[in-house]
N, C-alpha and C positions, 0 to 999 in steps of 0.2 A: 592824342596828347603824348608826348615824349615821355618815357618811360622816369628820366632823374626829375621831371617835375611832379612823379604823382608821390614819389620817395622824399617826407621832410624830416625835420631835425628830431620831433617827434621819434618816427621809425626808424631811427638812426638808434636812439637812447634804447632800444632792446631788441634783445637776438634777431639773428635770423636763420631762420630751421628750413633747415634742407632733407627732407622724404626720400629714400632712397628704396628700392622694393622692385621684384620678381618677381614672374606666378612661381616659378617653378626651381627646384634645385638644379636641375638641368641646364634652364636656362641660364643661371647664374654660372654656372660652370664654363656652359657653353658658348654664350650670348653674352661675350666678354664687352663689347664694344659698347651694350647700352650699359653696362656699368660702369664705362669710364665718363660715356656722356652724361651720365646723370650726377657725378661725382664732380663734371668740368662746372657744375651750376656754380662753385664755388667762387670761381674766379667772377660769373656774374654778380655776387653779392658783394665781393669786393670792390667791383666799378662800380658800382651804385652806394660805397662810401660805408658798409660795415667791416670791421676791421674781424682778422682772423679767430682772435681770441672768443668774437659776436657770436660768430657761426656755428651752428650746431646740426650734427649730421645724426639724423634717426635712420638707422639700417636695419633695425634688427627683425625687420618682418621678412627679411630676402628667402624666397621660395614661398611666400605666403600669397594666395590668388585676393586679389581684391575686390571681390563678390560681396563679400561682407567684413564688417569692423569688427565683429565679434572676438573672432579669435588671432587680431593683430591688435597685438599690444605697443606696435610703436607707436599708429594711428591714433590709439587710445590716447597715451601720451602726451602727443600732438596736439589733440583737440583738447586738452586737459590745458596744458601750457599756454593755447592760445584763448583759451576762454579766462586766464587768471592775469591777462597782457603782457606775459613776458613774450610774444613776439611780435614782432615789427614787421615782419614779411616770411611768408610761408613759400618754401620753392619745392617746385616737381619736375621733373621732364616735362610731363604732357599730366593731363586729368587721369588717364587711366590708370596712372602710377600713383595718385593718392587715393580712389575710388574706383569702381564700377557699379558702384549702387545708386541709385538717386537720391534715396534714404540717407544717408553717410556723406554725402557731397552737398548737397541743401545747406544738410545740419553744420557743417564745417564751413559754409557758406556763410550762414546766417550768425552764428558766432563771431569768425571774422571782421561782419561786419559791426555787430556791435562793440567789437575789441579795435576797430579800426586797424586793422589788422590787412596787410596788401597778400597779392597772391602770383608769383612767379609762375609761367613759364617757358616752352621754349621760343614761343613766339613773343613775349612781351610779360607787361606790368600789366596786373587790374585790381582796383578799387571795388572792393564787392557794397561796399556803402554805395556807389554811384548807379543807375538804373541801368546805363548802359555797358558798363562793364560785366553787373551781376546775371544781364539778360546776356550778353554772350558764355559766359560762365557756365550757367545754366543750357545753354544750348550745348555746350560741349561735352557737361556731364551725360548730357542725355544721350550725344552721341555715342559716349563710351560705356556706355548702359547696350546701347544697343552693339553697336560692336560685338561686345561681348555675348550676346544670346545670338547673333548671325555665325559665330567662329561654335559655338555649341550646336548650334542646330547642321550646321555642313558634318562636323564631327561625328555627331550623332547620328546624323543619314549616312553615313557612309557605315558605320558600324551596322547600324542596323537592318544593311542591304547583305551584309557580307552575314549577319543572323541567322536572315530566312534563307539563306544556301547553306547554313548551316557549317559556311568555312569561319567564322570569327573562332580566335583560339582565347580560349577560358580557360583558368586553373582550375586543371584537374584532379580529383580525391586522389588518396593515396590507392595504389594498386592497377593505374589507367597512365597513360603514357604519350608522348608524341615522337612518331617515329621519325626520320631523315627527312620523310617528303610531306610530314603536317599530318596524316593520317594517326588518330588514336586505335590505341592497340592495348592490351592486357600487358602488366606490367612483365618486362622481362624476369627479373627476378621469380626463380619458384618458391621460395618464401613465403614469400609477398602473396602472390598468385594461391598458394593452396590456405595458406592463413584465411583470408579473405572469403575462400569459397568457404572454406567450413565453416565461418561465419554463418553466413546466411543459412545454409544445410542445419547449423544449431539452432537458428532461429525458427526455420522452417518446422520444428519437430517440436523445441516447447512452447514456443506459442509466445513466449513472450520478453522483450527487451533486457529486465530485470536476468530473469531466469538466465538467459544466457551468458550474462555478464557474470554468473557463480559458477555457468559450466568453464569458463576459460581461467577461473579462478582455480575452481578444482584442480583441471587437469596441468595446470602449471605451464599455458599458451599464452603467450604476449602479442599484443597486434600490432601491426606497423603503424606509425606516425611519421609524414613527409614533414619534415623542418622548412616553414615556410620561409620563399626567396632562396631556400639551398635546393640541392639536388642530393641530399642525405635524409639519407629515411633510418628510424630507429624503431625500434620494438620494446612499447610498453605496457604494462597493465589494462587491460579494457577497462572504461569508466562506461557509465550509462550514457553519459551524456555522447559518447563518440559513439556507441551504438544505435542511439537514436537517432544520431547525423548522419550517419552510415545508411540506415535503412531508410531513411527518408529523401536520399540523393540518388534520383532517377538517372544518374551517368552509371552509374553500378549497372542498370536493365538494358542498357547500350542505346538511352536517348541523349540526343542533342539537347537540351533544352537552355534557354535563357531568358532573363528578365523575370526570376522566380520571388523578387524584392523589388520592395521600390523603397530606394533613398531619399530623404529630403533633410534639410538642416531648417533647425530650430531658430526660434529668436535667440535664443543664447549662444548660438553656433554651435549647438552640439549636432551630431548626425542621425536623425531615425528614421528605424529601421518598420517597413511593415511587412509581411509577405502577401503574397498576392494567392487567390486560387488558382486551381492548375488552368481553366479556361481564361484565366485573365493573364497568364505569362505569352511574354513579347515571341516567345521561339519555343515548339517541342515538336520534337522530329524521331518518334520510336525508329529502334531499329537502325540506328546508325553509326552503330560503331560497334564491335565486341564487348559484350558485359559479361560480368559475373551470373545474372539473375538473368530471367524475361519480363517481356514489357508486363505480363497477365501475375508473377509474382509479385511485382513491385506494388502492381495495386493492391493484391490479396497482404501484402504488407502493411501496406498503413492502411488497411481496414479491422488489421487483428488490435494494430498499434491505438486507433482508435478505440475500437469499443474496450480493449486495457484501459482509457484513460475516461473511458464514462464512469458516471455514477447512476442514479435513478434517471433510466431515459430507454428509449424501445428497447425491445428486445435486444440481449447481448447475453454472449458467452464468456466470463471471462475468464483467464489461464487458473487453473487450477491450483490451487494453495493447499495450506495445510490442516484447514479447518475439518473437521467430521462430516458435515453437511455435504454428503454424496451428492448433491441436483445442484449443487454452486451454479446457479448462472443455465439454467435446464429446468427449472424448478416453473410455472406458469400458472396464473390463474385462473380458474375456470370461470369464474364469475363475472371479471373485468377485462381478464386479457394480457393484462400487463406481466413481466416478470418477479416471480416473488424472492425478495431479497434472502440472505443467510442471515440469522442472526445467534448469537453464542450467548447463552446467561449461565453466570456462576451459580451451582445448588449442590449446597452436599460436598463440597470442594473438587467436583468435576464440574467440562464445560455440557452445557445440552444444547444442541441442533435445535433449530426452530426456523420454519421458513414462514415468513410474512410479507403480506400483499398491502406496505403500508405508503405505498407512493402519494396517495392520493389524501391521506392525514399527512404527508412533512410540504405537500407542496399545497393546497388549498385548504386542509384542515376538516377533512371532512373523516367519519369513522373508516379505521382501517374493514379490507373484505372481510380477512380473514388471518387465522394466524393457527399453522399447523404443529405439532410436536413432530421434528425431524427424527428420533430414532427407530417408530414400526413404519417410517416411507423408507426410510434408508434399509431397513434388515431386509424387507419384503422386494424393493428394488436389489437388492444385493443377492439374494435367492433366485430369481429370476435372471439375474445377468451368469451366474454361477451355473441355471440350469442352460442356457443357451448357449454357453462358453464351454462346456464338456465337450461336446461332441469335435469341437474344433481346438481342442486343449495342445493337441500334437503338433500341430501343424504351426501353433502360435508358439509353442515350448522352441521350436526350431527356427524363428523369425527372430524372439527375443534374442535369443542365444546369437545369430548371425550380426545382428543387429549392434549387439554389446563388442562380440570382436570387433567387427570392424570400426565401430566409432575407437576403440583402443587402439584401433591399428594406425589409425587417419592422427589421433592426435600424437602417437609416437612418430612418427612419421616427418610430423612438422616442428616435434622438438628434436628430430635427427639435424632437419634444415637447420635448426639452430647450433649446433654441434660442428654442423660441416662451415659455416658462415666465421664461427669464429675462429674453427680450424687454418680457414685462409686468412683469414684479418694477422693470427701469430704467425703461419708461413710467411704472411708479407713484412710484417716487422721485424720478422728476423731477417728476410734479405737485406732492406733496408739497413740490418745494421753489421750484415755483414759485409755490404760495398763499401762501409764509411773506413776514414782514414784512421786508423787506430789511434795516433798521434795526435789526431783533435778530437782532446779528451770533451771539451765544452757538446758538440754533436753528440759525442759516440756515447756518453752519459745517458744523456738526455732519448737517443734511440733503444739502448740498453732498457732502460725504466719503463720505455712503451712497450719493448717485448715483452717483459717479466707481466706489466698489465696484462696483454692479449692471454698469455699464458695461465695466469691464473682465471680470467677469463673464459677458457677455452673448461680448464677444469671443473670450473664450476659449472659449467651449461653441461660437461656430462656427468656430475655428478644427478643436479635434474635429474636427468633424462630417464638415470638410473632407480632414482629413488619413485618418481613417477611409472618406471616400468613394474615396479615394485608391491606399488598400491594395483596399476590395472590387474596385476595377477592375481591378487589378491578378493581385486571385484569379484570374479570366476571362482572363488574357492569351491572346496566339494559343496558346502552349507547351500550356496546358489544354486549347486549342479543337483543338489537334493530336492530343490525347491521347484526346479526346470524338468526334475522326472515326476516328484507329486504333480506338477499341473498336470502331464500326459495320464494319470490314470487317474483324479481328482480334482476338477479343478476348483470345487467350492471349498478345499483344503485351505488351500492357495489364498484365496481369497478371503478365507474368516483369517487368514496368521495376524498376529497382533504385529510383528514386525513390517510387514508391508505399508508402507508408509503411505497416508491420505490422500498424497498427492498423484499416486500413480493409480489408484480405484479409478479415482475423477479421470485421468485421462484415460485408460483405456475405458472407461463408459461413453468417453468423448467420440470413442471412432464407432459405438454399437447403437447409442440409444441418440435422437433426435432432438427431441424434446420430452417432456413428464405433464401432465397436464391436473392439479389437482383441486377436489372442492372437499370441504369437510362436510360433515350432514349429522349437527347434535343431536337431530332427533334421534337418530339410529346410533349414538354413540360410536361412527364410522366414518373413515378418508376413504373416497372411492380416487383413485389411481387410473389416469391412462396411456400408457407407455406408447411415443410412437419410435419408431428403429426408424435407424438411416435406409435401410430398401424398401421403407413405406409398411412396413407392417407393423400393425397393432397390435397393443395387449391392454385388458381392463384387469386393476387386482383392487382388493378390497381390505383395508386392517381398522383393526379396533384402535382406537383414540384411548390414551392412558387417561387413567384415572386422575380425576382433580386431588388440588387437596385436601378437600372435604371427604373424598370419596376415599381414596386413601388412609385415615385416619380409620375411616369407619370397621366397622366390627363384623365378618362374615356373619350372613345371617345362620347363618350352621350350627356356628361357635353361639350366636344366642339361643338358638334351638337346642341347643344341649344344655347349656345355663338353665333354661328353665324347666327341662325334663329333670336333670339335679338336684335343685329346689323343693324337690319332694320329699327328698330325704338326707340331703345333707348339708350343713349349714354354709357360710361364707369361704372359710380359713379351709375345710373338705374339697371346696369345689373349686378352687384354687390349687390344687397340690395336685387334684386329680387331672385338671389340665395341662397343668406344667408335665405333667408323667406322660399325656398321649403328646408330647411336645408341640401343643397348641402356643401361640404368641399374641401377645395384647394387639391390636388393632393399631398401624399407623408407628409399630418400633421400628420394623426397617426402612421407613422413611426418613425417619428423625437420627437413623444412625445405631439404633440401640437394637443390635440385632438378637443381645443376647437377654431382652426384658423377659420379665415373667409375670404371670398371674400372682395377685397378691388378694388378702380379703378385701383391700379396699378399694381396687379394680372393680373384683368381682360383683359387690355393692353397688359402684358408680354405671354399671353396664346394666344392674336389673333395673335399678331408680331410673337411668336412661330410658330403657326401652320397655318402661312400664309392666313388667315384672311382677306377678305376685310372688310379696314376700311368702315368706317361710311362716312367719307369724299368722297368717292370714292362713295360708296353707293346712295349719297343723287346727286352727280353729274351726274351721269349714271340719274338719273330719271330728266334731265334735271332746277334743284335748280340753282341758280347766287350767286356770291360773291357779298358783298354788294357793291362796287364798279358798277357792271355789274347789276344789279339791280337799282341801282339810275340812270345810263346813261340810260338805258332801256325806266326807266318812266319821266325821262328830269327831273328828282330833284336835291336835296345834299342830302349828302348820311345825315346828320340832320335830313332832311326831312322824309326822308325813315323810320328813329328810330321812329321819331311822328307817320308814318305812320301806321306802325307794333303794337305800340301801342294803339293806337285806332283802330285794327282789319281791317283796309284797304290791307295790303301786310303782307302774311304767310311766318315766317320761321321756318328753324326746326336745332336744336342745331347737332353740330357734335362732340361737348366737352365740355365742362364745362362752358365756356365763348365765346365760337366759331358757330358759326349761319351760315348757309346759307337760300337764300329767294329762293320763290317760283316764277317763270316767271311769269309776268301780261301777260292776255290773251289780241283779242284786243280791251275788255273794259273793260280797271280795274272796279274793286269794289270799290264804294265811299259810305261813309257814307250818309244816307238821311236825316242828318240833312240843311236846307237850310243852317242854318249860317257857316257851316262847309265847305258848296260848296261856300258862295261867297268869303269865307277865301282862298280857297285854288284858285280861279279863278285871285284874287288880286294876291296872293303871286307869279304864273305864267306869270300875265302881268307884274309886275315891273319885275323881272327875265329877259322876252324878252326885254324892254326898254333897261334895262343896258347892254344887250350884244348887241343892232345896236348902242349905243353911246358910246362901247369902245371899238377903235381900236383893230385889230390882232397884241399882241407884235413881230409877227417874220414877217408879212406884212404888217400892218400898217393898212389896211382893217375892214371896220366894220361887225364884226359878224351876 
């Protein structure tokens, strides 16, 4: 059918949208020709009778691939426009310029057709309402569906030929390079080059990611970062995150590798990202170019970097922290196997060490093994690495020591490099501004201001360099050197100082002891210990399990054995003064913090009531003592009498409390005083006595007494 009869008055009355679009920026730059051809559509939409004003040119996806509509917003547009009928005919070059997806082409199809809606291109008109228009339509998207995964798959085989030879060139991490003829090489730069290595050399020593990124903090070392698409590299602050991308990029160990990701795009057209395992990447080729590391480091790297990033899961070591708990991550149960966790609980306002074997209560809920008191495994481990570490104290005093220079030497070293770097950067700025013409001031300004940067630049890096040479000397003081000769004739000195910080116990226990293997055993109130060492040799040690805190509180039974020897002759408030004197302490003060409590009488009380104690009262009764009632009737007085008596040394009592007496039985001749006038006192006071009782009556019989 002629193309101006399937165009009527209808698709005349609205626009007509002309698709303009490139995979590539390149292309558009390049590939001038198809952009004039697909702009010449113009002049078709005018012979087919829309006027200029009609015409509507959607451009703005150029450099956009048209795989998918997601992230072309002209497209969007387009199919927005034409589903609402503002357009009368739709023009492209060819299909491929408005689609290569089926998805996206159907759907603009089917729209079309219901907006009756025509579809320009270079070959002609077509009616997607009509069957046979919409089925060549359809056959051309498909072509250009395919097309486009035929132009990918050649692409792709060709890369992927030139992979497994190991010649495709990949952007390379910073501190790796390609020379003249395509060969990677260590970066020229020594900077760069020794930065880099001591990198890995820091990692290699603490063990861990984090850690490292505080040693380059400390020491006032910046890393390089290559400015992507430049060929300018800068030096800054290590993050974790570039650490961890560092150590995990096998070009560092001098492998080839590729295809370590695999990309796909989303329904939304976003880009994701998965990684692959190392057996599932498309290329690794150890050994193929100059690294920093080796291939057997790289692994022993991400296997430390791994178990850093477990939590409850097999066996694992991990980098040493600052907790108390000497076996961090060394610590193993005897009973199940698994490793037993560190745990810290606040008591007393210190933290306490505690190792617990509780994997199997957080992950099934079943009772924990076991749960040990970490301070007599820690002192008893500590004793033991103390006694094994003497005889080799010298030797390690001279390792430490070598050890410390040189890491101070290596990091001075590469803050000289930085020194020398900017040295040349202000040599160069200042030629530069001493070629320029004096006369144009606009230049000579503007080079001037760059110099004075470099220059205070240059000052600052040796100020650095200075104030960091500053502090390493300072590491070494004599304090150190004192510390570095006690170890050679001490080394459990060394090892009990409260300044040696937590973290260095743990590692060097790291390079002696193996693993620790432990079980508790209530019955025996005892943790049996088995130590194995890194060259396979064993030690079993045995410590006592601290006391609960029931046991704790409790009262030596000593201290009750004296209580109640005591008891015998001296009351509460006696036996209380007398144990504060032998500086005895209440039971359970230096737990609660009260180190300075004392024996009181009502301690001393609460401790015989406790532990079943005869009293005093009991005590003094048993030995035959009378109440003062049973005393006064005894010796035919008032009990008045009796108090006179007692005090003036006639009748013995003995206290059973504070204010509480009982007397001693009169034999059957009491003791009287030799004074006469005291016997004829007390002879009177006994006959008026008897007098008054025969002259008055018995109130309940009337009877004289």
């Amino acid at each position: 059918m002629n193309d101006s009869l399937k165009v009527q008055p209808r698709h005349l009355e609205r626009g007509a949208y002309l698709y303009v679009r490139q995979s590539s920026m390149r292309q558009v730059i390049e590939n001038v020709e198809s952009t004039k051809r697909q702009y010449a559509l113009r002049g078709r939409a005018s012979a087919l009778g829309w006027r200029d004003d009609q015409i509507i040119v959607i451009d703005s996806d150029q450099g956009e691939s048209g795989a998918s509509a997601s992230w072309r917003e002209g497209f969007q547009r387009l199919v927005t426009d034409v589903g609402m009928g503002r357009a009368g005919i739709v023009m492209g070059l060819e299909v491929s310029r408005l689609a290569r997806n089926n998805a996206d082409w159907h759907r603009l199809l089917e729209i079309c057709a219901l907006a009756d809606t025509l579809i320009l291109d270079e070959d002609g008109v077509y009616d997607p309402a009509t069957f046979n228009d919409r089925l060549l339509l359809g056959l051309k998207g498909t072509m250009s569906e395919a097309e486009l995964h035929v132009l990918k798959a050649r692409l792709r085989g060709g890369i992927l030929n030139k992979v497994r030879r190991g010649e495709y060139r990949c952007p390379l991490p910073t501190g790796l390079a390609y020379d003249d003829v395509g060969n990677v090489v260590l970066e020229p730069d020594a900077q760069i080059r020794d930065t880099i290595a001591y990198f890995f050399e820091t990692f290699s020593r603490v063990g861990s990611a984090c850690q490292t990124v505080k040693v380059f903090r400390k020491e006032g070392i910046r890393f390089p970062s290559r400015i992507r698409n430049q060929k300018t590299t800068i030096f800054q602050p290590l993050t974790l995150s570039t650490a961890i991308r560092a150590l995990n990029n096998p070009r560092y160990a001098g492998a080839y590798v590729y295809g370590r990701r695999h990309y796909r795009r989303a329904a939304d057209g976003k880009k994701l990202l998965r990684k692959r395992e190392q057996g599932d990447w498309l290329a690794c080729i150890p050994n193929a170019h100059p690294g920093y590391i080796t291939w057997e480091q790289f692994q022993q790297n991400l296997k430390i970097l791994e178990a850093n990033g477990r939590g409850f899961d097999v066996a694992r070591a991990s980098p040493p922290r600052e907790g108390s708990a000497l076996l961090q991550g060394r610590a193993v149960c005897e009973r199940c196997g698994r490793h037993l966790g560190a745990r810290y609980v606040a008591r007393r306002g210190r933290l306490e060490a505690w190792y617990v074997c509780g994997q199997a209560h957080t992950s099934r809920g079943e009772p924990s093994c076991q749960s040990i008191a970490g301070q007599p495994i820690d002192t008893a481990i500590g004793e033991l690495i103390a006694t094994e570490m003497t005889p080799a104290a010298v030797e390690l005093a001279l390792e430490i020591r070598k050890e410390i220079e040189a890491r101070h030497e290596e990091a001075d070293r590469l803050r000289l490099c930085a020194v020398e770097r900017a040295q040349f950067e202000a040599d160069l700025a200042q030629r530069r501004f001493m070629l320029v013409d004096p006369n144009n001031r606009l230049v000579a300004d503007t080079l001037e201001r760059e110099w004075n940067d470099k220059l205070h630049a240059l000052a600052k890096a040796r100020e650095e360099r200075e104030r960091e040479r500053q502090k390493d000397r300072a590491a070494i003081d004599d304090a150190i050197r004192a510390r570095l000769v006690a170890m050679t004739t001490d080394f459990r000195t060394l090892w009990r100082d409260p300044s040696l910080p937590n973290r260095e116990r743990k590692r060097l226990l790291a390079y002696i002891v193996e693993d620790v293997t432990l079980v508790k055993l209530p019955a025996e109130g005892t943790t049996r210990i088995h130590v194995r060492f890194k060259g396979g040799k064993t030690e079993t040690l045995t410590t006592q399990n601290p006391k609960s805190s029931a046991q704790q509180v409790k009262t030596d039974p000593k201290v009750v054995e004296l209580v109640d020897t005591l008891l015998d002759n001296h009351i509460y408030p006696e036996i209380a003064d007398i144990l504060n004197d032998r500086g005895i302490r209440p039971g359970g003060s230096a737990r609660s913090g009260q180190a300075d409590a004392r024996f009181t009488a009502l301690r001393v009380a609460y401790l015989a009531n406790e532990y079943g104690l005869r009293s005093r009262y009991d005590r003094l009764r048993a030995r035959g003592l009378l109440t003062r009632q049973e005393a006064a009737s005894s010796l035919g007085i008032c009990e008045s009498t009796l108090i006179r008596w007692v005090e003036h040394g006639l009748v013995a009592r003995h206290a059973y409390n504070a204010h509480a007496y009982l007397y001693q039985a009169p034999g059957p001749n009491p003791p009287l005083k030799q004074s006469s006038r005291w016997n004829r006192l007390t002879d009177r006071a006994v006959a008026i006595r008897q007098t008054s009782q025969a002259k008055c009556p018995h109130p309940m019989t009337g009877d004289a007494v």
